[in-house]
GUTI-478979 format. One line per 2 residues: number of its first residue (from 1); their letters; for each residue x, y, z of N, C-alpha, C. Coordinates in Angstrom, 3 decimals. Example, Ala and Ser with C-alpha at 12.3 -4.5 7.8 and 13.67 -1.06 7.14 Angstrom:
1 = AS = 13.190/-5.690/7.800/12.300/-4.500/7.800/13.200/-3.300/7.800  12.850/-2.250/7.080/13.670/-1.060/7.140/12.900/0.030/7.870 $
***
This chain:
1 = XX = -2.172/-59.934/8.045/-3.386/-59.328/7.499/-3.480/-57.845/7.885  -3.452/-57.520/9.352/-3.281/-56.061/9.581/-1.984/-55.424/8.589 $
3 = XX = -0.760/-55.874/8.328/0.215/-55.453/7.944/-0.627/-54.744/6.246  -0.905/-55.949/6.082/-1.431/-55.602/4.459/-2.394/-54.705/4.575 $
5 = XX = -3.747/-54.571/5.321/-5.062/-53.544/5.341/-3.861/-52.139/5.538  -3.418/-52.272/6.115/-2.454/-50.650/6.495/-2.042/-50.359/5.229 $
7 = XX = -0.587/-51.487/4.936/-0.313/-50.755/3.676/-1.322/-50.206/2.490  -2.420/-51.293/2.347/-3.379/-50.546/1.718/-4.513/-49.263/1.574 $
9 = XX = -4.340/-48.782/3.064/-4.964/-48.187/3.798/-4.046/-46.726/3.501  -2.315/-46.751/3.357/-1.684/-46.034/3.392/-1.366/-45.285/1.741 $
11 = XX = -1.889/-46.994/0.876/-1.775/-46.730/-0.794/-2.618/-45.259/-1.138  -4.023/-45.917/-0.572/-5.138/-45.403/-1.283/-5.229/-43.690/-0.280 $
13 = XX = -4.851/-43.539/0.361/-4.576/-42.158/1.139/-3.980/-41.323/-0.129  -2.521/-42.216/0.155/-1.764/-41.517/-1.130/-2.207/-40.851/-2.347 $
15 = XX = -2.341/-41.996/-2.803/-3.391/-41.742/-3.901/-4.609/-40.488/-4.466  -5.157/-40.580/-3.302/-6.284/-39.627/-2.881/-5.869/-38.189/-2.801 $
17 = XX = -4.287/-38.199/-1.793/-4.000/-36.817/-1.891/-3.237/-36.363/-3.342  -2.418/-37.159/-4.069/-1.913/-37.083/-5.699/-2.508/-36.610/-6.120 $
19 = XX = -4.042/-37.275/-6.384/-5.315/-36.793/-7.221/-5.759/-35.586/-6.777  -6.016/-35.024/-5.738/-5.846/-33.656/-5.092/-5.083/-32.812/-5.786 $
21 = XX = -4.088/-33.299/-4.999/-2.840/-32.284/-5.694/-3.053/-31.551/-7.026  -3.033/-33.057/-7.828/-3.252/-32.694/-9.522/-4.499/-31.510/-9.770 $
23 = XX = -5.469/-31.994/-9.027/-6.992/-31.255/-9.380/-6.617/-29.863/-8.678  -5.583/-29.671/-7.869/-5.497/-28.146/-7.325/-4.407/-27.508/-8.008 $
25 = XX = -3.439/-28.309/-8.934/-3.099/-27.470/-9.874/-3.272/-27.361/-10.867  -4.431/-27.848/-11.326/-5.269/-27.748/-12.552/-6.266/-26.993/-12.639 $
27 = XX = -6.894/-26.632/-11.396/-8.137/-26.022/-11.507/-7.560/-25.182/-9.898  -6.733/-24.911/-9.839/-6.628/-23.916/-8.494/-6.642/-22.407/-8.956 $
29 = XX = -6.057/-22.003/-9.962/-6.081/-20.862/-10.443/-5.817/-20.629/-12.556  -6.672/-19.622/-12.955/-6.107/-19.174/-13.999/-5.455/-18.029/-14.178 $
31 = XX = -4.834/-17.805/-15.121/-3.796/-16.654/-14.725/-3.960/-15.751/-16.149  -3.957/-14.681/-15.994/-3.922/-13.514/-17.666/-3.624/-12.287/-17.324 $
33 = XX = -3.629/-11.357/-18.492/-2.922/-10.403/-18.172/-3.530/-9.482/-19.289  -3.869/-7.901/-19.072/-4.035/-7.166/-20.380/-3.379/-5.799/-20.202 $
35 = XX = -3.114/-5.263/-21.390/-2.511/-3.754/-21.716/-3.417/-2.605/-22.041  -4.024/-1.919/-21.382/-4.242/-0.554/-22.206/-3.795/0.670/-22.177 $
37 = XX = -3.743/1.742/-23.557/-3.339/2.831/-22.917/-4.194/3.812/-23.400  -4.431/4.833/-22.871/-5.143/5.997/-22.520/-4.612/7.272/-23.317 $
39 = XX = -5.218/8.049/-23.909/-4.717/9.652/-24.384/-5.615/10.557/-23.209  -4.850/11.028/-22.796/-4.992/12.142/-21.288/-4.619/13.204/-22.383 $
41 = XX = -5.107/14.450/-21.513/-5.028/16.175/-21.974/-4.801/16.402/-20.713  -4.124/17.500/-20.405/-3.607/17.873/-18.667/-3.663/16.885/-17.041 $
43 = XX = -3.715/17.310/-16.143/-3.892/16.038/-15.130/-5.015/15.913/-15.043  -4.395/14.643/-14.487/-5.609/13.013/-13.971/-5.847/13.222/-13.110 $
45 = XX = -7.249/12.744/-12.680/-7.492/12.044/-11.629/-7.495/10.798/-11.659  -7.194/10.015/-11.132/-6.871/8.663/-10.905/-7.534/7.986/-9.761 $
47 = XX = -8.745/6.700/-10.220/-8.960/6.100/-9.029/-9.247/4.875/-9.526  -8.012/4.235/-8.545/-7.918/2.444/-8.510/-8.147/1.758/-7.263 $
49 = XX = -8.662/0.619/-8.068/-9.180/-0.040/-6.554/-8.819/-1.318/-6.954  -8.769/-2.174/-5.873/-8.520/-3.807/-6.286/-8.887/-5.043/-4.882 $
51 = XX = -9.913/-6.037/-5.131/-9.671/-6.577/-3.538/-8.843/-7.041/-2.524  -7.460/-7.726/-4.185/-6.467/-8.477/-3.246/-5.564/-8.210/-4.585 $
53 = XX = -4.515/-7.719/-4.796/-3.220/-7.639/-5.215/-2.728/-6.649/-5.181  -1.320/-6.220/-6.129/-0.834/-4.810/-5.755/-1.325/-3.777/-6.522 $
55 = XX = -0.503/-2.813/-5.997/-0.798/-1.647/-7.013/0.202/-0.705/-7.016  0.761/-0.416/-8.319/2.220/0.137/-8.681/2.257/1.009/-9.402 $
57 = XX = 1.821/2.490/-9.081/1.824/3.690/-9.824/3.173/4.481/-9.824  3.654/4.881/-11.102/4.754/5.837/-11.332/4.589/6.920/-12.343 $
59 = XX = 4.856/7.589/-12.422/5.063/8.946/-13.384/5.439/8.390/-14.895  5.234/8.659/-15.605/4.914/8.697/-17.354/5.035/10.006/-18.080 $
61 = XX = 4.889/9.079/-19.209/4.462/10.931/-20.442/3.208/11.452/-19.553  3.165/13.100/-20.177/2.377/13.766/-19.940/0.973/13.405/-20.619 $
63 = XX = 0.899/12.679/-21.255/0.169/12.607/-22.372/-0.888/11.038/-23.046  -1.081/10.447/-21.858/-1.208/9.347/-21.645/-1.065/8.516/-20.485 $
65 = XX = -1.907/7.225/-20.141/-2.072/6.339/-19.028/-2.062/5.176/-19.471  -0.900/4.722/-18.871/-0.649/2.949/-19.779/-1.254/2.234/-18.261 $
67 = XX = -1.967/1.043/-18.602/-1.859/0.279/-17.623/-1.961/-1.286/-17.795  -0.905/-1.777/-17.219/-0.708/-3.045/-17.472/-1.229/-3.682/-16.121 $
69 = XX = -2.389/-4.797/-16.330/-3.056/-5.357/-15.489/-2.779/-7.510/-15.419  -2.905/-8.001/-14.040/-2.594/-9.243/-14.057/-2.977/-9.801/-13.367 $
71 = XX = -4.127/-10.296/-14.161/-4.903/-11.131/-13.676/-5.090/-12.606/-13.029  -5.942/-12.690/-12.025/-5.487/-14.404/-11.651/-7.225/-14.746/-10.457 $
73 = XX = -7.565/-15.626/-11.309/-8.469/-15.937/-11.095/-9.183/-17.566/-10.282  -9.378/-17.634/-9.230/-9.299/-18.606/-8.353/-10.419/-19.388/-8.351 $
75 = XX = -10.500/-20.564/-8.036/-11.405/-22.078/-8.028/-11.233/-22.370/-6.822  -11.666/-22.878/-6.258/-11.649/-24.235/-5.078/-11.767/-25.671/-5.563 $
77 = XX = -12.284/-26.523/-4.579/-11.920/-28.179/-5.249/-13.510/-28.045/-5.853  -14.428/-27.528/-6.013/-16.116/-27.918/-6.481/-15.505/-26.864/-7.590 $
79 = XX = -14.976/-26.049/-7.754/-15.110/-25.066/-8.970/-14.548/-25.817/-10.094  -15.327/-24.759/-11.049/-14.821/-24.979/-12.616/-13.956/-24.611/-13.100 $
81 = XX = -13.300/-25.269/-13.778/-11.762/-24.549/-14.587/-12.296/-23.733/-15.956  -13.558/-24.420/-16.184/-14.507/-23.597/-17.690/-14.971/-21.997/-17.065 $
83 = XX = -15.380/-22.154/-16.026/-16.042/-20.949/-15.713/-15.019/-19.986/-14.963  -13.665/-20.376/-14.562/-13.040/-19.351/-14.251/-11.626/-18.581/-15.790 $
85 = XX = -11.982/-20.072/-16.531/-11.450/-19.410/-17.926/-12.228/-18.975/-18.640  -13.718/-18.761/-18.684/-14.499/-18.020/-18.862/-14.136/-16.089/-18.520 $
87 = XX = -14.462/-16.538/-17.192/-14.071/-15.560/-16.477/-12.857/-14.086/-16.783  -11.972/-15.319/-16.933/-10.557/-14.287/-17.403/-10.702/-14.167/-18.814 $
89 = XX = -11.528/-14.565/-19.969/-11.486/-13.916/-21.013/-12.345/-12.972/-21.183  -13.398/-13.153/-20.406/-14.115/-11.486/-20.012/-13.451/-10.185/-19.608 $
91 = XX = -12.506/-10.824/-18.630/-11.675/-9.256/-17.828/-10.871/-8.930/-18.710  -9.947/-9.822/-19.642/-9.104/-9.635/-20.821/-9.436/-8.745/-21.840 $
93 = XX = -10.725/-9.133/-22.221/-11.695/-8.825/-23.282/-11.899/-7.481/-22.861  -12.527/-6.777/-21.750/-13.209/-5.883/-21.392/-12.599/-5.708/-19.908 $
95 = XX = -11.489/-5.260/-19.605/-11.213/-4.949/-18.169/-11.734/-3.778/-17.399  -11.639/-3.894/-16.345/-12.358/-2.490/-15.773/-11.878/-1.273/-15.502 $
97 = XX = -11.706/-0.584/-16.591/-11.239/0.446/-17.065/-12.405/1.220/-17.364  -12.943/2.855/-16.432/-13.487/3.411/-17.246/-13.076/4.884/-17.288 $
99 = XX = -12.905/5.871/-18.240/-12.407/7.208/-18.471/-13.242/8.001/-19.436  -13.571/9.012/-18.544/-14.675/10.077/-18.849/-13.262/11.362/-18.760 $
101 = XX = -13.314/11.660/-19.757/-11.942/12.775/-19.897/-10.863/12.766/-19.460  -10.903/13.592/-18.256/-9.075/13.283/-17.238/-9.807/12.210/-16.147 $
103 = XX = -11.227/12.310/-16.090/-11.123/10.819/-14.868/-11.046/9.497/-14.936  -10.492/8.725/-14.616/-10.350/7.285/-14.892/-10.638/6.601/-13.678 $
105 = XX = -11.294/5.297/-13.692/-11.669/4.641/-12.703/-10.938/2.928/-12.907  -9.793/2.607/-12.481/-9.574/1.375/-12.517/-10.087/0.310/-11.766 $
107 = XX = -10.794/-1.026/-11.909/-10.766/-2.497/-11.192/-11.811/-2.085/-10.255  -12.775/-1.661/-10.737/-14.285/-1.303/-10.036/-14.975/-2.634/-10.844 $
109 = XX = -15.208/-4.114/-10.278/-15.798/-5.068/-11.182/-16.881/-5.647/-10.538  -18.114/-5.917/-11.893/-19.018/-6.311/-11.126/-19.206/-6.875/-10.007 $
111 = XX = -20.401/-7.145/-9.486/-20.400/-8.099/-8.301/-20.698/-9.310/-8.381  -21.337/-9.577/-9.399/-21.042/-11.299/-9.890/-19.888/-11.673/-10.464 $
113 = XX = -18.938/-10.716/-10.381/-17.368/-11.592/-10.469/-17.054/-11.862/-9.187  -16.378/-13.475/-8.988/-15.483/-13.726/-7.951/-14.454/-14.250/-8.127 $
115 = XX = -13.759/-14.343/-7.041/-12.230/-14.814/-7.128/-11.499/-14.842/-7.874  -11.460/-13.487/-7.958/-10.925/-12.725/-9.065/-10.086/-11.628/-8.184 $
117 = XX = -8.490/-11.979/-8.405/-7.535/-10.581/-7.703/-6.891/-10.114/-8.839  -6.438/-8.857/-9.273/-5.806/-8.323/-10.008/-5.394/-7.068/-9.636 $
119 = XX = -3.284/-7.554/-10.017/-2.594/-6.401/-9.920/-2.279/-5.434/-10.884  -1.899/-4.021/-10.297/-1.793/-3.115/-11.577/-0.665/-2.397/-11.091 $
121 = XX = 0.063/-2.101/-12.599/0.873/-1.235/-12.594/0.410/-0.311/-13.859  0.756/0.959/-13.141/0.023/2.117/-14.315/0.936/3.327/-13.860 $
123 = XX = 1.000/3.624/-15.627/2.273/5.244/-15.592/1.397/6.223/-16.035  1.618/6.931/-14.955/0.466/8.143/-15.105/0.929/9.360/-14.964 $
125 = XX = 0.891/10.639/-15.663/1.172/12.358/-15.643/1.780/12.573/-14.291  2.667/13.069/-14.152/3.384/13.551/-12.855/2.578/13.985/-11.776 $
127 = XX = 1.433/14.952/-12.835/0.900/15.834/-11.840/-0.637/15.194/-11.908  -0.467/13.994/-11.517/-1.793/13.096/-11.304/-2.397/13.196/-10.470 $
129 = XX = -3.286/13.655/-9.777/-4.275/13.320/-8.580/-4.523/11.784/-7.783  -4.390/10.987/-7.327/-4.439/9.705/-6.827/-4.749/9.340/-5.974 $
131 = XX = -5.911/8.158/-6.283/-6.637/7.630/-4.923/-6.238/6.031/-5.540  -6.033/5.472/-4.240/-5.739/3.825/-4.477/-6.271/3.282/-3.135 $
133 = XX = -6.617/1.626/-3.517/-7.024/1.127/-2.345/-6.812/-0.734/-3.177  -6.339/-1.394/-2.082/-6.464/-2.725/-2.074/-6.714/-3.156/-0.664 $
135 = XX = -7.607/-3.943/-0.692/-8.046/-4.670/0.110/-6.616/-5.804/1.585  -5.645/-6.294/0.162/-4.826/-6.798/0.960/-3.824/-6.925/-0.326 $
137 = XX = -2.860/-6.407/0.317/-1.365/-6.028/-1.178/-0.835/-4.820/-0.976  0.337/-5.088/-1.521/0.955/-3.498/-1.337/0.879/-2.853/-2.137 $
139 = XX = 1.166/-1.375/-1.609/0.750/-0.703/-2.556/2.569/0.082/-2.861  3.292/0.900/-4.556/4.048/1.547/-4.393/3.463/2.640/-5.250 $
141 = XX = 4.422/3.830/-4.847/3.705/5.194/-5.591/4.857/5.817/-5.618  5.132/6.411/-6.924/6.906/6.983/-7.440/6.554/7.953/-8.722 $
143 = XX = 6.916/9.612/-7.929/7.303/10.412/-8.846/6.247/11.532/-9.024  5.014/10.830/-8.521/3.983/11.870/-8.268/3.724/13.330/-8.040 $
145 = XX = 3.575/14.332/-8.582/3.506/15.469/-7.820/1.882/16.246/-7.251  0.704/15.401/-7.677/-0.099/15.688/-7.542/-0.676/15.097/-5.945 $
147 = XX = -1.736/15.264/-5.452/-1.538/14.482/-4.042/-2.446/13.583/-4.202  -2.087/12.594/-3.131/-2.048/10.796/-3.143/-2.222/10.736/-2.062 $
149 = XX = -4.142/9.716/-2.126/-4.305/8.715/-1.403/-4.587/7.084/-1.547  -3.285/6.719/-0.447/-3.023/5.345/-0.795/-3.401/4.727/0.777 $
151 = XX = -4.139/3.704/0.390/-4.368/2.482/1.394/-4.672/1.270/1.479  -4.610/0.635/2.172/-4.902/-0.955/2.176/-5.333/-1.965/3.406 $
153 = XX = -6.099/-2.673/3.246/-6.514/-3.458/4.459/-4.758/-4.182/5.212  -4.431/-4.856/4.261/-3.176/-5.329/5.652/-2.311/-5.190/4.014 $
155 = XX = -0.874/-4.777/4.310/0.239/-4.469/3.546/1.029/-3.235/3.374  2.014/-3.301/2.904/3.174/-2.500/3.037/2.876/-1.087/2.058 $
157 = XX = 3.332/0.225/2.077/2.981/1.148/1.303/4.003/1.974/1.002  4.955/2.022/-0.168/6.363/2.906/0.013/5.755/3.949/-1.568 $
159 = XX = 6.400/5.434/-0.595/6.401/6.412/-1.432/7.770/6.958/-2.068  7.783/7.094/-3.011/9.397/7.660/-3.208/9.326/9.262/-4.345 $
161 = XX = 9.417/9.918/-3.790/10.012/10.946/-4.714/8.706/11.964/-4.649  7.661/12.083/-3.871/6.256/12.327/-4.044/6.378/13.442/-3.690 $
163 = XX = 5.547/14.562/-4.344/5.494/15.707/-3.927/4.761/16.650/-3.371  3.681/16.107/-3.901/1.973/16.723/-3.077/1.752/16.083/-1.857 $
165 = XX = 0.713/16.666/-1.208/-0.297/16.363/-0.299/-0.642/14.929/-0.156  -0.538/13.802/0.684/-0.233/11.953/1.116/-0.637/12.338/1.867 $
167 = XX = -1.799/11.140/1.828/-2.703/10.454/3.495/-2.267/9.001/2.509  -1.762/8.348/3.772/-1.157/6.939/3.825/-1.679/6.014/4.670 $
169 = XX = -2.369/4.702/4.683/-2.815/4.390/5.928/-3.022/2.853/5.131  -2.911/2.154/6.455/-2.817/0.342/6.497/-3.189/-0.231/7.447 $
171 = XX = -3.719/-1.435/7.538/-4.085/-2.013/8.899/-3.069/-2.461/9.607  -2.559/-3.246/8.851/-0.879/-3.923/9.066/-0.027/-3.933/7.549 $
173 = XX = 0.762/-3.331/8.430/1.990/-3.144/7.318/2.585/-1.762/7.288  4.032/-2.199/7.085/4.893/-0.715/6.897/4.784/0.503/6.449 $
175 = XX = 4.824/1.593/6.569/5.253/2.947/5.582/6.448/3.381/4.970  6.674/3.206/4.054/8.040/3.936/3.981/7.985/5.521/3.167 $
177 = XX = 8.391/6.037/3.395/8.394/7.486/2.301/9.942/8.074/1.981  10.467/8.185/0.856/11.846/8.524/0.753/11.541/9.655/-0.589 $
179 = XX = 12.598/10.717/0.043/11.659/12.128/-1.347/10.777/12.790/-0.987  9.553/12.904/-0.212/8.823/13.300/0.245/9.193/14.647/0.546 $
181 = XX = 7.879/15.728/0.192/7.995/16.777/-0.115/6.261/17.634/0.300  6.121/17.646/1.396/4.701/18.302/1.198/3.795/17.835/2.417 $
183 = XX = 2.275/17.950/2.519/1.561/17.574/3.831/1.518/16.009/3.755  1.648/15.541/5.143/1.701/13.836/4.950/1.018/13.835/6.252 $
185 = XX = 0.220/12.621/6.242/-0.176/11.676/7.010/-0.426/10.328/6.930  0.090/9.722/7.965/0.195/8.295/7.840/-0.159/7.658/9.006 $
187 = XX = -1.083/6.741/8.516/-1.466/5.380/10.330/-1.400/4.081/9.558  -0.708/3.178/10.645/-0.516/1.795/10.419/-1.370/1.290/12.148 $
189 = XX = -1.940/0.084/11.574/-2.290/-0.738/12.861/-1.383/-0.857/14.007  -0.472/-1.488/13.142/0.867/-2.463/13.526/1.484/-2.179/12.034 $
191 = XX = 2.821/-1.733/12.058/3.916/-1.636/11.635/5.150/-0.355/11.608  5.513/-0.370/11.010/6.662/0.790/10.883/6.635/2.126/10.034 $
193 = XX = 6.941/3.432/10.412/6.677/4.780/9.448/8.341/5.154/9.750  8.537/5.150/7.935/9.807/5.755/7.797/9.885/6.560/7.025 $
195 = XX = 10.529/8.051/7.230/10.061/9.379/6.314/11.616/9.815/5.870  11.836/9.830/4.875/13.358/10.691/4.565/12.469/11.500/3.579 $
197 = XX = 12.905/13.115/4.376/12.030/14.435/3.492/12.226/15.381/3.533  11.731/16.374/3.506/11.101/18.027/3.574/9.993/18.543/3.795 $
199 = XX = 9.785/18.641/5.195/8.341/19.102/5.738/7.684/20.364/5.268  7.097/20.677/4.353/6.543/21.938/3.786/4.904/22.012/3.901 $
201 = XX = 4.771/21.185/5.215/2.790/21.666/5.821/3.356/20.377/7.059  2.027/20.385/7.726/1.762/19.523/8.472/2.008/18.420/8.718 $
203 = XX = 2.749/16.916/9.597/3.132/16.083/9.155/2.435/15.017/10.771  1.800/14.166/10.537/1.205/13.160/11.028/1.022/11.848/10.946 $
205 = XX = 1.828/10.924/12.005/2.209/10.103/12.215/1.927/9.267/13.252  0.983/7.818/13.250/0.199/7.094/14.574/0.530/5.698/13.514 $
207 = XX = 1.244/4.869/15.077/1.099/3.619/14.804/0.503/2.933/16.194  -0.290/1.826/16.137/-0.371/1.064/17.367/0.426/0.403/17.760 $
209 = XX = 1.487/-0.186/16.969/2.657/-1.342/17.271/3.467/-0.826/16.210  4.991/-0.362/16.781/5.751/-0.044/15.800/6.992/1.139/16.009 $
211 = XX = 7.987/1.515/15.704/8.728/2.536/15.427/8.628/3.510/14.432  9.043/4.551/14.859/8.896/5.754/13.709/10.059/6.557/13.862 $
213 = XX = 10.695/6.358/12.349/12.319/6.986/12.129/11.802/7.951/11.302  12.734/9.003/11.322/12.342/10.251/10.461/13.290/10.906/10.036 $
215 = XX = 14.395/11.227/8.457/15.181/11.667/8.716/14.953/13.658/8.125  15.253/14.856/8.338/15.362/16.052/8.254/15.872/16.564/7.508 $
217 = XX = 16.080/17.798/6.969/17.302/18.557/6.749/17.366/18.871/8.015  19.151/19.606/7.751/20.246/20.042/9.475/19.025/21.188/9.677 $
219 = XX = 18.652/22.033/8.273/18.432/23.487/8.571/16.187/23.159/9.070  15.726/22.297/9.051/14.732/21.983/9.581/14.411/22.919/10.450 $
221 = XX = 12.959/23.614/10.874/12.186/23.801/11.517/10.902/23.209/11.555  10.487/22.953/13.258/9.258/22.633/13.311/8.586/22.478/14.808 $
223 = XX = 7.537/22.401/14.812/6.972/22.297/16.141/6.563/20.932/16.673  7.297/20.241/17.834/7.254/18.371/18.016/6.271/18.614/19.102 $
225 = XX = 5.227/17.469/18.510/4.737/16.856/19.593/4.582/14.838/19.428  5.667/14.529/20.328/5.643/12.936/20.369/5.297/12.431/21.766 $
227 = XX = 4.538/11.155/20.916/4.535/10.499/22.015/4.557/9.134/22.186  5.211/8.353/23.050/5.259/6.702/22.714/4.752/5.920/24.005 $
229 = XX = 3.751/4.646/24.024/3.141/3.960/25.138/4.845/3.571/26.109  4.999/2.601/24.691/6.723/2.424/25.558/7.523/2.346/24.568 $
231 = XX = 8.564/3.053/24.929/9.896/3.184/24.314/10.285/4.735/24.463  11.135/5.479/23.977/11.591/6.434/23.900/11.873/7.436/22.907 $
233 = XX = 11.885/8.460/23.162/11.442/9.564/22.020/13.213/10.293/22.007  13.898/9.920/20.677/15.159/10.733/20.475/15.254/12.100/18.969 $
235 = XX = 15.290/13.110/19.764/15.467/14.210/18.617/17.067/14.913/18.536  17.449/14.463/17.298/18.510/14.830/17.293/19.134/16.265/16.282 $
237 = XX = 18.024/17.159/17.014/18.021/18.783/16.464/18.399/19.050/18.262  19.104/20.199/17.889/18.801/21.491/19.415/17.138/21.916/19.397 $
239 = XX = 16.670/21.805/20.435/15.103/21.966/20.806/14.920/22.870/21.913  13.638/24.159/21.572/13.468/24.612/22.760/12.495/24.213/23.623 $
241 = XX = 12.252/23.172/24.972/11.324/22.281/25.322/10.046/22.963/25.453  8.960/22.535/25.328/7.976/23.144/25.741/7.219/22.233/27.137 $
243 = XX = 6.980/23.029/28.203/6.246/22.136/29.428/7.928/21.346/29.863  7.851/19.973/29.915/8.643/19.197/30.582/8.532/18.085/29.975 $
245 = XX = 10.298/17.216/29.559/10.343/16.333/29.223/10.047/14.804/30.118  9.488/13.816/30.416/9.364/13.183/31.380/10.701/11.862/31.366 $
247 = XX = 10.889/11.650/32.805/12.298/10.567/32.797/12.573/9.609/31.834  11.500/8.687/31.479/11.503/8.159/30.359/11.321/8.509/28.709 $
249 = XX = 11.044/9.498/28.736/11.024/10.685/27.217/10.457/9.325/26.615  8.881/9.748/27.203/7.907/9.225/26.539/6.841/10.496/25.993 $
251 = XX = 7.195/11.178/26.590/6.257/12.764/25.603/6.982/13.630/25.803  7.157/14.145/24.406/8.223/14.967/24.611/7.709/16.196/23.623 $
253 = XX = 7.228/17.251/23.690/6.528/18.369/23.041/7.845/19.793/22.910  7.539/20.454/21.933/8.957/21.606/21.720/9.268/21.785/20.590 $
255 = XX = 10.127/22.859/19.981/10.070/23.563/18.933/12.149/23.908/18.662  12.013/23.250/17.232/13.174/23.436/16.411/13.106/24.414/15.972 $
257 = XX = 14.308/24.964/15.887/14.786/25.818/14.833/13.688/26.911/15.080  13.140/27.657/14.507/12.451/28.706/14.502/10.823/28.618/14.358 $
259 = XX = 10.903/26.875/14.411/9.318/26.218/14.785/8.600/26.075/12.866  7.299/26.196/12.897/6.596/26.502/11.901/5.892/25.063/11.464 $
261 = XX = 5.642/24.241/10.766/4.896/23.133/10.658/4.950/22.268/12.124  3.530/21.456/12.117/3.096/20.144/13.345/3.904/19.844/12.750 $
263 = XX = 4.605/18.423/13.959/5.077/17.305/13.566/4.442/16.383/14.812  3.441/15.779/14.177/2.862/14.800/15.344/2.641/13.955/15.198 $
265 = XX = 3.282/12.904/16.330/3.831/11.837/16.287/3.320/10.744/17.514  3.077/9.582/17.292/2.185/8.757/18.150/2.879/7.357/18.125 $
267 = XX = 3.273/6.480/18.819/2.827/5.232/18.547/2.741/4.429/19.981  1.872/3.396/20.236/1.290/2.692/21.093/2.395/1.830/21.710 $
269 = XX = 3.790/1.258/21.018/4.949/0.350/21.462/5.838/0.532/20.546  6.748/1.405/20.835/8.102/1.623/19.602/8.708/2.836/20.091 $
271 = XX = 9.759/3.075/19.675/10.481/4.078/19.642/10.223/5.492/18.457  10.941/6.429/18.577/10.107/7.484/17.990/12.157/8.353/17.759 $
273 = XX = 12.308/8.356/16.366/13.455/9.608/16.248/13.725/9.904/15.227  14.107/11.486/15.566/14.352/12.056/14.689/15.554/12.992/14.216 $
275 = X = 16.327/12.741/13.199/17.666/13.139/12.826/17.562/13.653/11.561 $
***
C-alpha cells in the first residue's frame, strides 16, 4: 500500500510539473519585432534607453536612422498570454520612437507597460551625438565620430573605431575599446578596461575589481598617474618618474615621451599596463 500511495504520489508531482512546464512555455513570453527608418538632415542626436536588453549602434548613410527593434514580452504563471499579445501589438503598432528634427528619442515607454525588454540595433550618421543606457545588457557602439555616452546597470560595453569624446561606465561588466581616438572615460564596478588607441585629450580609467590593459602608439606621449589596491603597475614606454616608484609598483606617477594628456588610472584588485 505505501509502495502504491508513493508511486502515486510521484505520478501526480510529475504531472503537475509537465503542466507547468507547458503553461511556462506557452505563456512565459511573447516575442516581436519592428523596423523603422528615419530621414535625418545633418547630425543626430541620439537618445536610447531600454530596461533590460541590448543596444547595438553603428554608423550608416548620412541621411537617415534605421532601427530595427526586438521585442519580447514576459508573463509569469497568473499572467495572460491575451494581454501580453496585446501588449506586443501595441509596441509593433506604435513603438517608442520619437523625432523632433535631428533629435530622436528611442524605448522611452509608458509606465503602464510591463515586462516588456527590448533590444535595438540602429545605423545612425557617423557624426551622431549618443547617449545610451540599459538597465541590464550590453551595450556595442561602432564607427561613431560624434561623442558617446554609453552605460548600463550590469553588462559588457565594447567600442570600436570611435572617434569623439566616450564616458563609458557599468556596474559589472567589461570595457573594451579598439580604434579609439579622443577624450575617454571609463568605470566598471567589477570588471575589465581594455583600450587599443590614440590619446588625443584626457584619458580615465577606475575599476573596483579588475585589470586594465592599454595598448599605445611607440611615439605616445603622456602624463601617468596609476594606481592599483593589489597587483602591479607595468609601463612599457621609457618614463621620466615623478616622486618615487614604491617596491611593489602599486603607484606609480611620471611622464612619457614629452608628457601632454592625463592618463589616470585606478583599480581596487588587478593589474594595470601599458604597451
Amino acid at each position: 500500500m505505501r509502495h502504491l500511495v508513493l508511486v502515486i504520489t510521484c505520478f501526480v508531482m510529475m504531472t503537475a510539473w509537465a503542466v507547468r512546464a507547458e503553461a511556462l512555455t506557452q505563456f512565459g513570453s511573447t516575442q516581436g519585432s519592428f523596423d523603422r527608418t528615419l530621414n535625418v538632415s545633418g547630425s543626430v542626436d541620439l537618445n536610447v534607453t531600454t530596461g533590460s536588453g541590448t543596444i547595438n549602434i553603428r554608423q550608416g548613410s548620412a541621411n537617415r536612422v534605421e532601427i530595427h527593434g526586438r521585442i519580447h514580452v514576459g508573463t509569469d504563471w497568473f499572467g495572460s498570454s491575451r494581454n501580453a499579445a496585446d501588449t506586443l501589438r501595441q509596441i509593433e503598432a506604435n513603438p517608442p520612437i520619437e523625432q523632433n528634427g535631428s533629435t530622436i528619442r528611442i524605448g522611452h515607454l509608458d509606465q503602464d507597460i510591463r515586462n516588456v525588454s527590448i533590444s535595438y540595433e540602429i545605423v545612425v550618421p557617423a557624426n551622431s551625438s549618443i547617449r545610451s543606457h540599459t538597465g541590464s545588457g550590453s551595450q556595442t557602439v561602432t564607427g561613431i565620430e560624434g561623442p558617446v555616452d554609453a552605460g548600463t546597470g550590469s553588462g559588457s560595453i565594447n567600442l570600436t573605431d570611435v572617434r569623439g569624446r566616450v564616458n563609458a561606465d557599468t556596474g559589472s561588466g567589461s570595457i573594451t575599446a579598439t580604434g579609439l581616438r579622443g577624450e575617454f572615460r571609463a568605470q566598471t564596478g567589477s570588471g575589465s578596461i581594455r583600450v587599443d588607441g590614440e590619446q588625443t585629450g584626457r584619458w580615465e580609467m577606475h575599476t573596483g575589481s579588475g585589470g586594465i590593459d592599454i595598448r599605445l602608439p611607440r611615439s605616445a606621449s603622456f602624463d601617468l598617474n596609476a594606481h592599483t589596491g593589489s597587483g602591479g603597475v607595468t609601463v612599457d614606454f621609457p618614463m621620466t618618474v615623478q616622486g618615487r616608484i614604491d617596491g611593489r609598483r602599486r603607484d606609480v606617477s611620471g611622464r612619457v615621451g614629452s608628457g601632454g594628456y592625463a592618463l589616470d588610472l585606478r583599480t581596487g584588485s588587478g593589474h594595470i599596463r601599458i604597451e
